[in-house]
Every structure is written in structure tokens, then in C-alpha cells.
N, CA, C and O atoms as CSV, one atom per row, in Angstrom:
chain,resi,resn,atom,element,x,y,z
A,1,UNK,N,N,15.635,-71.815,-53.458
A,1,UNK,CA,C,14.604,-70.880,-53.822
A,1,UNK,C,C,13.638,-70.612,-52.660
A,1,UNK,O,O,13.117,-69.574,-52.253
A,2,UNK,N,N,13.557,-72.120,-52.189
A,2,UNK,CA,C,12.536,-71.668,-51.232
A,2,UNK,C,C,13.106,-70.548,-49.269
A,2,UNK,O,O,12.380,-69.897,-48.517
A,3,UNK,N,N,14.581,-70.842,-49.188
A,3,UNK,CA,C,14.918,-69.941,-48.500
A,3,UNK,C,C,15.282,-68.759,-48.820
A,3,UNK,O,O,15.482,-68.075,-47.817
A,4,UNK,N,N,15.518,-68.031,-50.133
A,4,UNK,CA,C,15.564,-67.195,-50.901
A,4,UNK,C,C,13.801,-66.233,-50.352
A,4,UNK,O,O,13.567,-65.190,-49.740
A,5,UNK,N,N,13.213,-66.967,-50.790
A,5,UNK,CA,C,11.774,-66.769,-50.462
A,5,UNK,C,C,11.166,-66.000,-49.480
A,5,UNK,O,O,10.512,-64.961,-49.382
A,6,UNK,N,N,11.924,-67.484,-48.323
A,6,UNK,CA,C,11.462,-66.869,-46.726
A,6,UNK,C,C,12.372,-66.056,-46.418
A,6,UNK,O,O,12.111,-65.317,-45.468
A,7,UNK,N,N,13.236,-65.958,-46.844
A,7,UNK,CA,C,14.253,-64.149,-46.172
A,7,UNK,C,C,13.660,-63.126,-46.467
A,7,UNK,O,O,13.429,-62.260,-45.622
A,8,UNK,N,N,13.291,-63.022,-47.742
A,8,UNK,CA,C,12.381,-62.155,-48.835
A,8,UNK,C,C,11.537,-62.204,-47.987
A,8,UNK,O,O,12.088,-61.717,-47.000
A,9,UNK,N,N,10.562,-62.473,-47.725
A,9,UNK,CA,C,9.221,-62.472,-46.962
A,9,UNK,C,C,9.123,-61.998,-45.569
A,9,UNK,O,O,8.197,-61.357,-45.071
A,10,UNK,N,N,10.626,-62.560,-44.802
A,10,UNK,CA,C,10.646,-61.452,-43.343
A,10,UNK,C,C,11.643,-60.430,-43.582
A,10,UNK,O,O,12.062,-59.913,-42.546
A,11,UNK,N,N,12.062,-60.063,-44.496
A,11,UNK,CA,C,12.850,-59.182,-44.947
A,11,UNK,C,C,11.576,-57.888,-45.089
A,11,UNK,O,O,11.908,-56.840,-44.534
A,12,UNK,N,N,10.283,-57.876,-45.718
A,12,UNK,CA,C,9.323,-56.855,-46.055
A,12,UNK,C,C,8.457,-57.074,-44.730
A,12,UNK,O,O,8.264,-56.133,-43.960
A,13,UNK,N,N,8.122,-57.903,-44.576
A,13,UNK,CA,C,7.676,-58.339,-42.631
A,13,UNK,C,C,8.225,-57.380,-41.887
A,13,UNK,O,O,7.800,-56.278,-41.540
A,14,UNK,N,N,9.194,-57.926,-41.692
A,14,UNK,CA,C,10.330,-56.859,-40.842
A,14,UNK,C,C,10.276,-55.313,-41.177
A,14,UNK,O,O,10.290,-54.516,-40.239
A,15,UNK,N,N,10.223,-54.926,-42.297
A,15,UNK,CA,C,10.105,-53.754,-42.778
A,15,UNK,C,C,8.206,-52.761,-42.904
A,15,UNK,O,O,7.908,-51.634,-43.301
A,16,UNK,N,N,7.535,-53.692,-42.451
A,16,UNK,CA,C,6.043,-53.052,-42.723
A,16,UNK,C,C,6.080,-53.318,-41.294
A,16,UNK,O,O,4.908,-53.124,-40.972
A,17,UNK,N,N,7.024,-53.803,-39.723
A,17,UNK,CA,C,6.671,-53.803,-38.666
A,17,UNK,C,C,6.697,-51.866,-38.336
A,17,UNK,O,O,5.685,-51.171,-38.248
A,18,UNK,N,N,8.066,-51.400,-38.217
A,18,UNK,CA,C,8.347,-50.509,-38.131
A,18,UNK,C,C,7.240,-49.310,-38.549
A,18,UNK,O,O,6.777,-48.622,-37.639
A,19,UNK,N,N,6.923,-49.129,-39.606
A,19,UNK,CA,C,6.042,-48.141,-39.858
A,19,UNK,C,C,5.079,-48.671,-39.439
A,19,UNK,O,O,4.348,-47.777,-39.013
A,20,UNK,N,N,4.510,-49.871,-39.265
A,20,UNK,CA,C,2.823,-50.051,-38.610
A,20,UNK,C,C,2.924,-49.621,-37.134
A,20,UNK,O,O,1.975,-48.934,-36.756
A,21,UNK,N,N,3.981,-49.913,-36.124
A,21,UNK,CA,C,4.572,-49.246,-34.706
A,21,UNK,C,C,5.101,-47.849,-35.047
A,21,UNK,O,O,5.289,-47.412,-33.911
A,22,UNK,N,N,5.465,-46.856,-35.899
A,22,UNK,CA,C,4.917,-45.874,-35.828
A,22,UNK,C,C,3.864,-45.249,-36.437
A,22,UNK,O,O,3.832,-44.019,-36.438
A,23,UNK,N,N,2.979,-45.902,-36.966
A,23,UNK,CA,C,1.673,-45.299,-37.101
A,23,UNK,C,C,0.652,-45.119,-35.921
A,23,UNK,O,O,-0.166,-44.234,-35.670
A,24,UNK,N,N,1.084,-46.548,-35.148
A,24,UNK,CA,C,0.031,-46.619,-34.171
A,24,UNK,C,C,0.644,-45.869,-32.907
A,24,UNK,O,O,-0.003,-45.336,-32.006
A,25,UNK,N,N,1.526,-45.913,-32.987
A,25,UNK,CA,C,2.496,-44.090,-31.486
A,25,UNK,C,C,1.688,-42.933,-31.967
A,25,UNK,O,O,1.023,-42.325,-31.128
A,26,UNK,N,N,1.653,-42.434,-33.603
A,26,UNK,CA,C,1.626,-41.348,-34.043
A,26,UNK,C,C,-0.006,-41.370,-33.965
A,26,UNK,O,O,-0.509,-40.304,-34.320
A,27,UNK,N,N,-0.969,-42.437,-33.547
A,27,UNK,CA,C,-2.206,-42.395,-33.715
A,27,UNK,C,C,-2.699,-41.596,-31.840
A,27,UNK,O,O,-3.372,-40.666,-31.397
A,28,UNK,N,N,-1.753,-42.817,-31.279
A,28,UNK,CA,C,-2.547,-42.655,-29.811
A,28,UNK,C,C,-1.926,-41.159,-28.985
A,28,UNK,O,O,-2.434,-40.515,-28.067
A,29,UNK,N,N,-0.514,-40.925,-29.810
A,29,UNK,CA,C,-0.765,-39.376,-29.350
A,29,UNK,C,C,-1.254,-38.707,-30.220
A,29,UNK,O,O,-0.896,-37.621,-29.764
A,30,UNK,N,N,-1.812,-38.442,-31.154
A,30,UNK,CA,C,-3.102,-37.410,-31.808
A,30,UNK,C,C,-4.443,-37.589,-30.773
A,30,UNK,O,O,-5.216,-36.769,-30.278
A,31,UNK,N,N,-4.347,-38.871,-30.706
A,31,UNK,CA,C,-5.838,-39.262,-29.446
A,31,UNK,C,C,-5.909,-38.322,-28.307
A,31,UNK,O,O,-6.909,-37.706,-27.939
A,32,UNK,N,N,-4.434,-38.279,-27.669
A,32,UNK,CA,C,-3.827,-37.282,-26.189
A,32,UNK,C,C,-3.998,-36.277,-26.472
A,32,UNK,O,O,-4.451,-35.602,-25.547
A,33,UNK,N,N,-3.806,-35.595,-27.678
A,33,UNK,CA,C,-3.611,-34.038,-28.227
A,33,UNK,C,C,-5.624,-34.340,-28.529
A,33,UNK,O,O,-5.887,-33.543,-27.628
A,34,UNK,N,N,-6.027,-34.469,-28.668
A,34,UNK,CA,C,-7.103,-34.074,-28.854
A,34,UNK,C,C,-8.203,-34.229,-27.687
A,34,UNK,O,O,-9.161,-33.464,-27.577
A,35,UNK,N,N,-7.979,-35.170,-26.946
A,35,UNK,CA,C,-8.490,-34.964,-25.220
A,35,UNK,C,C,-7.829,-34.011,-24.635
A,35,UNK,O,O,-8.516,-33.178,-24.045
A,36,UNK,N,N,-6.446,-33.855,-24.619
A,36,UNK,CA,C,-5.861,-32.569,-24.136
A,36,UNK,C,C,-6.901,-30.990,-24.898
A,36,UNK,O,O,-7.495,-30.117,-24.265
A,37,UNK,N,N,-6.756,-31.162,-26.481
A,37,UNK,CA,C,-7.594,-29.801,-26.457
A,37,UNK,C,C,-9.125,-29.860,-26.197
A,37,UNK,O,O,-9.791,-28.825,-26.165
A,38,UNK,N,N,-9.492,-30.685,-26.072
A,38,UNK,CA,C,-11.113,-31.323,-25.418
A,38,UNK,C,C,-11.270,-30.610,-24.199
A,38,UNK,O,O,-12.360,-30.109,-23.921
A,39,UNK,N,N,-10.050,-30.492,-23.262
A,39,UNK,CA,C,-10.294,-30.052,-21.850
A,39,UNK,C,C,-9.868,-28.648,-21.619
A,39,UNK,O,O,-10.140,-27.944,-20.647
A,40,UNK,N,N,-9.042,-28.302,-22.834
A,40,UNK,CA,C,-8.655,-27.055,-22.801
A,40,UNK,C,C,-9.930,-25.736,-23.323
A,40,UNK,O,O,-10.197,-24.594,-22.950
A,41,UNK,N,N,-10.366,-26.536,-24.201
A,41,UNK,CA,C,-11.860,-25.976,-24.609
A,41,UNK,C,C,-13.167,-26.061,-23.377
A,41,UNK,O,O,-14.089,-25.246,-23.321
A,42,UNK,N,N,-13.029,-26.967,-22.656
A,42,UNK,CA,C,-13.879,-27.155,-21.556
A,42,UNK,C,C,-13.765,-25.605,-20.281
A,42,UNK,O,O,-14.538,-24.889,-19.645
A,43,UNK,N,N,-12.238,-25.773,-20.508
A,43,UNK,CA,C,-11.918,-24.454,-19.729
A,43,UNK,C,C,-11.752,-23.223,-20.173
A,43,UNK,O,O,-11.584,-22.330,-19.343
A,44,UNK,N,N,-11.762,-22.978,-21.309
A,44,UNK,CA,C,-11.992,-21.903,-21.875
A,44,UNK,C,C,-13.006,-21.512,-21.704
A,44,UNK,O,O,-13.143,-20.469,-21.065
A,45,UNK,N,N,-14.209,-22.269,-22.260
A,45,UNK,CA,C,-15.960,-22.306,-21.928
A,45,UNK,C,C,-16.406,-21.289,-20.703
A,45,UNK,O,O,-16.916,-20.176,-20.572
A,46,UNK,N,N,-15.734,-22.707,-19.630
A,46,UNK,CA,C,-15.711,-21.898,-18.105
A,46,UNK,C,C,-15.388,-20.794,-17.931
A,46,UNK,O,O,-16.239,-19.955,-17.636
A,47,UNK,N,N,-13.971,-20.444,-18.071
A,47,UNK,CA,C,-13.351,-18.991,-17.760
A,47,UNK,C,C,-14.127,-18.019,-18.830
A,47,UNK,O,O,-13.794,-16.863,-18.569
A,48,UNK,N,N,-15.094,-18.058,-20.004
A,48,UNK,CA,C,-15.709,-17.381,-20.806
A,48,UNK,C,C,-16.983,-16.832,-19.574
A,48,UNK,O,O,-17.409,-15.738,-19.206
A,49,UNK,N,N,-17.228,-18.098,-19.269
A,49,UNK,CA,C,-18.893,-17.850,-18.461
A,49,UNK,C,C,-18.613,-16.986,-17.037
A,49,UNK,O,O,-19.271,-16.047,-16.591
A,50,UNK,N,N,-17.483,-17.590,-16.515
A,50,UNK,CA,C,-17.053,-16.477,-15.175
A,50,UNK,C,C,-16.646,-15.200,-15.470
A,50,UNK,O,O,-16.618,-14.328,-14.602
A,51,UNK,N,N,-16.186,-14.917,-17.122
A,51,UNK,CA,C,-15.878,-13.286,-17.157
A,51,UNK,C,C,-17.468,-12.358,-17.791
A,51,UNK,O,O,-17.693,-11.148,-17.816
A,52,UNK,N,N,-18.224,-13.387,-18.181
A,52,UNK,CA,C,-19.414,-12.868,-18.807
A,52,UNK,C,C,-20.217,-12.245,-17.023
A,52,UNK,O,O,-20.617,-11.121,-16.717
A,53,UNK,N,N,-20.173,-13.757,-16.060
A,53,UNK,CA,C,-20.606,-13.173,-14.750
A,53,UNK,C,C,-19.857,-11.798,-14.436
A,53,UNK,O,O,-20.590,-10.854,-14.138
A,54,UNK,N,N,-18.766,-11.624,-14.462
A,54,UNK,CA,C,-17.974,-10.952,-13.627
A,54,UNK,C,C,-18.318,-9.174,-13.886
A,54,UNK,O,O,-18.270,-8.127,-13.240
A,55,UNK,N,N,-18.676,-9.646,-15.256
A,55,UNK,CA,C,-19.025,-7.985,-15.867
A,55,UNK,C,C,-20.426,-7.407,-15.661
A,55,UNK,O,O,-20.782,-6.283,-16.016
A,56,UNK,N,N,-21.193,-8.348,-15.025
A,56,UNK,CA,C,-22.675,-7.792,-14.066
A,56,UNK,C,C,-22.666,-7.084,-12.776
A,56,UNK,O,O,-21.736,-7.277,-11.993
A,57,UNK,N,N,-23.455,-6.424,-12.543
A,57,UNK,CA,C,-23.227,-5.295,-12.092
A,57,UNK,C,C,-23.127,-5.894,-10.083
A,57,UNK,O,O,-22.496,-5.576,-9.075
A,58,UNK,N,N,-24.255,-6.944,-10.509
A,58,UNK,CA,C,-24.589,-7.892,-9.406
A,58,UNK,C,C,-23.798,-8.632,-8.860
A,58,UNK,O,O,-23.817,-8.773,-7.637
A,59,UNK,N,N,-22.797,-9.363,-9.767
A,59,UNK,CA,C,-21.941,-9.831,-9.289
A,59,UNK,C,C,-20.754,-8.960,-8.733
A,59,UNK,O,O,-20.267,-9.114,-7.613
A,60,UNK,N,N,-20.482,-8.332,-9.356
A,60,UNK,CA,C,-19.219,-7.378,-8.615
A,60,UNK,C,C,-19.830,-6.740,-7.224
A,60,UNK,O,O,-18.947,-7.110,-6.450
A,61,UNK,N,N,-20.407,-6.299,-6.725
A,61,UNK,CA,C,-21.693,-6.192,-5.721
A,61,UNK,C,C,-20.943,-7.233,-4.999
A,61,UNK,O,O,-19.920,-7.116,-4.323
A,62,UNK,N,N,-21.943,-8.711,-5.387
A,62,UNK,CA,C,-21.664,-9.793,-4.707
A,62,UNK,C,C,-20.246,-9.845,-4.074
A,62,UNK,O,O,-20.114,-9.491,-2.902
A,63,UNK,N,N,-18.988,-10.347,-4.931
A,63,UNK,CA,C,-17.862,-10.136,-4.975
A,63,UNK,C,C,-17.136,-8.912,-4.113
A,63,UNK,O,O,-16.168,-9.204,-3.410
A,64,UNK,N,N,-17.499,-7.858,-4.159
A,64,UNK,CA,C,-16.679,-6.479,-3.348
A,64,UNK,C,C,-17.754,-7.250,-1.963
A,64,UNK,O,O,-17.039,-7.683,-1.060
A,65,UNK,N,N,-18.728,-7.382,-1.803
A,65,UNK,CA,C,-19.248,-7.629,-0.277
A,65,UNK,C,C,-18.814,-8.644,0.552
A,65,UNK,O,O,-18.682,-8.599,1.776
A,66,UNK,N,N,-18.529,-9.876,-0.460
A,66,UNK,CA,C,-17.984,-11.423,0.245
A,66,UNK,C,C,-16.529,-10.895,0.159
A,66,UNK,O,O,-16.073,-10.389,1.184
A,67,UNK,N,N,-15.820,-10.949,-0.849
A,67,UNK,CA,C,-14.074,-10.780,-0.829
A,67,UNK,C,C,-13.859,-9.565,-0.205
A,67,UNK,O,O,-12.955,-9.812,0.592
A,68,UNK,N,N,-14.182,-8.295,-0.086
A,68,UNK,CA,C,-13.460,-7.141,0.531
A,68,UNK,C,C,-14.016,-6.303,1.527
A,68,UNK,O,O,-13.429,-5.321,1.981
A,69,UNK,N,N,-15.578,-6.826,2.006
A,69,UNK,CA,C,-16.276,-6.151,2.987
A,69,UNK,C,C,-16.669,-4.919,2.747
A,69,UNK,O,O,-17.081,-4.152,3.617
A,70,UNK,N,N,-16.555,-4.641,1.463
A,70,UNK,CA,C,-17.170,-3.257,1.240
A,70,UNK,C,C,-18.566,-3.257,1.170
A,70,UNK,O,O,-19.274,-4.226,0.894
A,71,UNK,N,N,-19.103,-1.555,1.565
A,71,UNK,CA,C,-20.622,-1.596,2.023
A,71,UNK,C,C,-20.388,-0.350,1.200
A,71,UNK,O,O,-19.306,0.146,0.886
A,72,UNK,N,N,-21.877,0.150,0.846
A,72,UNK,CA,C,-22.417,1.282,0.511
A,72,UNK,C,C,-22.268,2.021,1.576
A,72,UNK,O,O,-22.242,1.596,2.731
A,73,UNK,N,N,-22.126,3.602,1.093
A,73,UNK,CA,C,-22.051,4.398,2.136
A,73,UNK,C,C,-23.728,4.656,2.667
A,73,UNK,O,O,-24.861,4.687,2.186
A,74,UNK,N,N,-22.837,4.853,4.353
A,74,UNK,CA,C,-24.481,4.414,5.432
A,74,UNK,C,C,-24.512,3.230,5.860
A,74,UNK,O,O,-24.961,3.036,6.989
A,75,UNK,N,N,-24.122,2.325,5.203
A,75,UNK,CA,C,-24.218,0.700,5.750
A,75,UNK,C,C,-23.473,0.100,6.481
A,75,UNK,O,O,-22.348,0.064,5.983
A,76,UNK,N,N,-23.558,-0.629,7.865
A,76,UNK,CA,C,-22.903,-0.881,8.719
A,76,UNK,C,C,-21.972,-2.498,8.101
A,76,UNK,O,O,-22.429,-3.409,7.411
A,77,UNK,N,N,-20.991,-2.382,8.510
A,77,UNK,CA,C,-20.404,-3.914,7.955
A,77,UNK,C,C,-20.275,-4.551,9.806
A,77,UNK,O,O,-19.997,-3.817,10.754
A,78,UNK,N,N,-20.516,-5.821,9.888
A,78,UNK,CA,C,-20.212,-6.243,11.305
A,78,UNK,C,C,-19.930,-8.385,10.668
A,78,UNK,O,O,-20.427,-9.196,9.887
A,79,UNK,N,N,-18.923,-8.295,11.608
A,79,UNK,CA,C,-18.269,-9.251,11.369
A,79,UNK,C,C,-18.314,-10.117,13.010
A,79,UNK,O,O,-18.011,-9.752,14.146
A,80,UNK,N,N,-18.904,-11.539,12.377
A,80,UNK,CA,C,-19.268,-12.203,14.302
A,80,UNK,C,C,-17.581,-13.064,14.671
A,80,UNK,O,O,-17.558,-14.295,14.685
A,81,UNK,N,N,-16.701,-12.514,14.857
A,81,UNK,CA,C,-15.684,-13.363,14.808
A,81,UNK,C,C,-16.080,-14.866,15.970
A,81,UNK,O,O,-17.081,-15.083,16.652
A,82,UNK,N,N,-14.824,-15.658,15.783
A,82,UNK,CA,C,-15.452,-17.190,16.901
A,82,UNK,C,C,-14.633,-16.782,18.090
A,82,UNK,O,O,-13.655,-16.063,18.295
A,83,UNK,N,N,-15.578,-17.669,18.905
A,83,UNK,CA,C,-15.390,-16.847,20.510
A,83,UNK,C,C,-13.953,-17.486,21.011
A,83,UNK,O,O,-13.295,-18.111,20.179
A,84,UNK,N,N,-13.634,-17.394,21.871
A,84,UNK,CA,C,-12.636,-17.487,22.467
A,84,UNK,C,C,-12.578,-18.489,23.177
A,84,UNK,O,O,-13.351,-18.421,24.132
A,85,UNK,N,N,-11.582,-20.030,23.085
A,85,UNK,CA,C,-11.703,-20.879,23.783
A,85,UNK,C,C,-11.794,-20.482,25.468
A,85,UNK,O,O,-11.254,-19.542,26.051
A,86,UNK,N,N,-12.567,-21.423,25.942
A,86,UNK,CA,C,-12.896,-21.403,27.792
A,86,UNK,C,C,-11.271,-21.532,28.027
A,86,UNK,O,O,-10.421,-21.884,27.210
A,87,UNK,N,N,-11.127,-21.187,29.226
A,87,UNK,CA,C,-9.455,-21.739,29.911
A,87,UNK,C,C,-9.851,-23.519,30.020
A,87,UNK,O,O,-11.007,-23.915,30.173
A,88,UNK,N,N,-8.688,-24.409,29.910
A,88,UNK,CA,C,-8.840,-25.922,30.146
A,88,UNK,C,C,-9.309,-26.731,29.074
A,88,UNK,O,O,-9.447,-27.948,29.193
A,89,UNK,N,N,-9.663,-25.842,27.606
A,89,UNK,CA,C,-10.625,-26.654,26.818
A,89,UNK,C,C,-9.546,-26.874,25.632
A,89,UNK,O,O,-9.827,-26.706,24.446
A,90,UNK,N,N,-8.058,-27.340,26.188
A,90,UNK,CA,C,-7.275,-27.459,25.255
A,90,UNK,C,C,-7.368,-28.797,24.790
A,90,UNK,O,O,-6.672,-29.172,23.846
């Protein structure tokens, strides 16, 4: 009876291992999936706030003057390029 017992006993042992090892897989990736959309929302945020900039009038201004050198007409654009190494200063 009494080994009857203990088979019985790691017999449901054995059987509540399995689902407690996949509960706890199925826990720590919900954890991943939800830091994953944690950061995906972080960047959404961002790319929200750079298209809210982007649609000011100031920034595109900014933007066409730094990225493409465009000037208002009348306005001189001048660019200081770097000088030219001396001969020997290799």
C-alpha cells in the first residue's frame, strides 16, 4: 500500500511539474512581449513628436537650410570648405 502510494504521489508530482514549467515559459515571455511593446510605444511617442516638429513652418526652414542649402531668394549661401593639407604634412 505504501508503494502503491508513493508511485501515486510522483505519478501527480510528475504531472503538476510539466504545466507549472509551462506556465512559468508562458509567464516570462508575456513579460518580453510587454517590454517589447513598452519600447515600441516609446517610439511611437518619439516618431509622433518629430512629425508634430516636422509640420512647423520653422522647422522645415531649419531642415531645407541644414540638409539642402536652400536660401530664400536674394540670400547668399557660402560654404567654408577645410583647407588643403600643406605638402609633407602626411
Amino acid at each position: 500500500m505504501v508503494v502503491i502510494t508513493c508511485l501515486s504521489l510522483a505519478v501527480l508530482v510528475g504531472l503538476a511539474v510539466v504545466p507549472v514549467r509551462t506556465w512559468l515559459s508562458q509567464k516570462e515571455k508575456t513579460r518580453q512581449a510587454e517590454a517589447e511593446i513598452s519600447r515600441i510605444d516609446q517610439d511611437i511617442a518619439s516618431l509622433e513628436r518629430q512629425l508634430g516638429e516636422l509640420q512647423t513652418d520653422a522647422e522645415i526652414e531649419r531642415r531645407a537650410r541644414q540638409d539642402f542649402d536652400l536660401v530664400y531668394p536674394g540670400e547668399e549661401s557660402y560654404r567654408i570648405l577645410p583647407s588643403e593639407p600643406e605638402p609633407g604634412d602626411d
